[in-house]
C-alpha positions in Angstrom: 3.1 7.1 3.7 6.3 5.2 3.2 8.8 3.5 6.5 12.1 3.5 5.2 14.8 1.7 6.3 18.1 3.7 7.5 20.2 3.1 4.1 17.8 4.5 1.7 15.8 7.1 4.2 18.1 10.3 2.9 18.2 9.1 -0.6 14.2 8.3 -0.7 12.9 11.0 1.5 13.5 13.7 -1.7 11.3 11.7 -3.5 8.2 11.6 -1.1 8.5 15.1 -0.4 8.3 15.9 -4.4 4.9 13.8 -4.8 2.2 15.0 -2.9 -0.5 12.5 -1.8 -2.7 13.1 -4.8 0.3 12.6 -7.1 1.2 9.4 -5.2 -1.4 7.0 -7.4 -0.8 3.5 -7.3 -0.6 3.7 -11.5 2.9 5.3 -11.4 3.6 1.6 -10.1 3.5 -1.1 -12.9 3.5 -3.9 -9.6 0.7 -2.4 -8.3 -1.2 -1.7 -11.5 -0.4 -5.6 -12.3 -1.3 -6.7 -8.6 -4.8 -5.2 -9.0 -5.8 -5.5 -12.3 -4.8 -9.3 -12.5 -6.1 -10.1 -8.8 -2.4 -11.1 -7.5 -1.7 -12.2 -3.9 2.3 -10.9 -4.6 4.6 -9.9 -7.1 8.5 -10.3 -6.9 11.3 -9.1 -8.7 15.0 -10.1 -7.8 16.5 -8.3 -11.0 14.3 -5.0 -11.6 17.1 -3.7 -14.0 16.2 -7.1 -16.3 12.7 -6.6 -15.5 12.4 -2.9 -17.1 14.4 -3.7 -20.2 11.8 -6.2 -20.9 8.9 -3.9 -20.2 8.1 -5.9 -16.8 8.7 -3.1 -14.3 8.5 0.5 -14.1 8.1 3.3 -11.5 7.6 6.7 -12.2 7.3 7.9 -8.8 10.9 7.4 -8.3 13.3 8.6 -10.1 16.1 7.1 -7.4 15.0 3.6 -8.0 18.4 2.2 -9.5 20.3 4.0 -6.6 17.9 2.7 -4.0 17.0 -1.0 -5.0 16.9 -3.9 -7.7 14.8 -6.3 -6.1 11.2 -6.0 -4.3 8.7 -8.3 -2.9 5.1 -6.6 -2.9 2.2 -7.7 -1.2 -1.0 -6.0 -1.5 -2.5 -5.0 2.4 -5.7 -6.8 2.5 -7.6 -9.6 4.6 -8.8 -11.0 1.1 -6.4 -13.9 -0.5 -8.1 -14.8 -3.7 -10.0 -13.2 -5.9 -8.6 -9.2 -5.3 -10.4 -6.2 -6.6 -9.5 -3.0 -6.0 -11.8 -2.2 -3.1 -10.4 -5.0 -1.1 -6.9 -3.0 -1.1 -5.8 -0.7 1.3 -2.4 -0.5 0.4 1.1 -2.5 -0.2 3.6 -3.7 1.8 6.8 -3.4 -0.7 10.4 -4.8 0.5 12.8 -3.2 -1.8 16.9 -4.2 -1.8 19.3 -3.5 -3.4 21.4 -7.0 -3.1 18.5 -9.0 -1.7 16.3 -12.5 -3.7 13.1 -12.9 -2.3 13.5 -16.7 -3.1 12.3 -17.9 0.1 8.9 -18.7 0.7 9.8 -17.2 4.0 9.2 -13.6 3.4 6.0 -13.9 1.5 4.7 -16.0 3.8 5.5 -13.4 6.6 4.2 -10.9 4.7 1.0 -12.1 4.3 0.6 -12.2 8.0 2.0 -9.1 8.4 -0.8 -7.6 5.5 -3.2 -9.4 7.1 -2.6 -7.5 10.5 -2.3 -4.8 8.9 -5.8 -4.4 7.1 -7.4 -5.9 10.0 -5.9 -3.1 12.3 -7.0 -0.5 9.6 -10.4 -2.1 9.1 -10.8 -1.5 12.7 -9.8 2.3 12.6 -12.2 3.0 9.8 -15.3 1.1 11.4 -14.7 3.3 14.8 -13.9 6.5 13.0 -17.4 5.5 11.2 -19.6 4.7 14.4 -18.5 8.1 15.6 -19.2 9.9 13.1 -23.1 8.1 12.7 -22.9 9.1 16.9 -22.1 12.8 16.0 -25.0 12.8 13.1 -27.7 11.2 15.9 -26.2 13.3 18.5 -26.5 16.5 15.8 -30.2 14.9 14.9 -31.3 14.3 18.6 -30.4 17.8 18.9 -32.3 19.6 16.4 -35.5 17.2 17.0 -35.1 18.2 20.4 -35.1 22.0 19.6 -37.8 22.1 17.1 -41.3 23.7 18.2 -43.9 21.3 19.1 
């Protein structure tokens, strides 16, 4: 799922309802194909338009991407740093503009935190979703042990 801001919500919000979850794979997005398969803590582009024409960038999830922005700043959602592999993703956290440079270490910086948060908070929701489903399964096992004929 995407947050969008208020500028590019009506112009963006055609293109996630045309791609269903299952369409939306991270390879339609050379940043995050590059991200993960080279281990990358970021990736930032402050002329996409540049970027494509030399084969740097592409996105073929969205076909409003020269309308919406030229510039991004991507940071992949994990509690891990260095040495990224794909299971230690849980997402991105992509800032998209169309007038904006990510020159300042700033935003990365803040990003990071905020990905940090992020995965830690999600972390969290999966190992509680887990410990109730291994309650249901004892609960469900207690049960039928409890039921069978002695």
């Amino acid at each position: 799922p995407a947050a969008r801001d208020g500028k590019s919500y009506k112009l963006r919000a055609s293109t996630d309802q045309k791609y269903s979850e299952r369409d939306r794979s991270y390879r339609y997005n050379s940043v995050f194909v590059e991200i993960l398969d080279k281990q990358l803590t970021h990736r930032i582009f402050n002329d996409i338009d540049v970027a494509e024409l030399n084969g740097e960038y592409s996105n073929n999830a969205n076909e409003h991407r020269r309308d919406s922005y030229n510039s991004c700043l991507v940071v992949p959602i994990s509690q891990k740093k260095q040495g990224l592999n794909k299971n230690d993703v849980l997402g991105f956290i992509c800032i998209d503009s169309k007038e904006a440079q990510f020159e300042d270490d700033y935003f990365l910086q803040l990003n990071f935190v905020i990905s940090t948060m992020i995965s830690i908070y999600m972390e969290n929701i999966l190992a509680k979703l887990y410990a109730q489903e291994l309650n249901i399964f004892e609960n469900e096992n207690t049960r039928k042990k409890e039921s069978e004929p002695l």
